[in-house]
N, C-alpha and C positions, 0 to 999 in steps of 0.2 A: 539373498539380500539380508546384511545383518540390519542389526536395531539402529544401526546411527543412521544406516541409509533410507529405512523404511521414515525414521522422521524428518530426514532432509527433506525426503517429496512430499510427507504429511503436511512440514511447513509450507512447504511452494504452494499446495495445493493452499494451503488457505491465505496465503500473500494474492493467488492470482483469483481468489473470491475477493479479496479486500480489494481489490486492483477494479474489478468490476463494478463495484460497492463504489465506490472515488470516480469510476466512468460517469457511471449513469446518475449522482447528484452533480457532477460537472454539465452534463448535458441538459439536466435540467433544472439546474436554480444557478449555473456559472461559475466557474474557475473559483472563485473568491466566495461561496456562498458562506454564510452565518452558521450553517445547522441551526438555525429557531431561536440562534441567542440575539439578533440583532444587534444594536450598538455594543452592546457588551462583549463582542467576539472582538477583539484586536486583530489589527488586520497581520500580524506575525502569525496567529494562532489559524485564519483564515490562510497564510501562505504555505504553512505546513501540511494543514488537511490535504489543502491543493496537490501542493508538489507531491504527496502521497502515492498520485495516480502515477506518476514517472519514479519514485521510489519502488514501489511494492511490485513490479514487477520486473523493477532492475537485481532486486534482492534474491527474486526466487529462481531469477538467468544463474545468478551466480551461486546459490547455494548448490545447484546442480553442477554447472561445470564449473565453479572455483569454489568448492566448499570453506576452504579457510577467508577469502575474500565475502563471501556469503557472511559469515560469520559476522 
């Protein structure tokens, strides 16, 4: 394995801790949660965290088999 590939999987692996990270506050404070800012979280910034959960593990599918997609 060279160095580009050992860090492809270094990244997945920590996309699909983040991916985990994004489950389990979705499960337990909901799709849309604040992280602790309350009113002051717009709800864009709220939509991004979210969608996170279906990003971050669509990133680390493709860093592995479409690395330039990945990218």
């Amino acid at each position: 394995m060279n160095n580009a590939n050992a860090m492809r999987y270094f990244l997945a692996i920590c996309l699909i801790i983040a991916t985990i990270n994004h489950l389990v506050a979705a499960l337990k404070f909901g799709f849309l949660w604040d992280y602790g800012y309350g009113e002051q979280a717009f709800l864009v910034s709220r939509l991004f965290w979210g969608s996170l959960t279906f990003l971050d593990p669509l990133a680390a599918y493709l860093l592995i088999a479409k690395p330039k997609a990945g990218i």
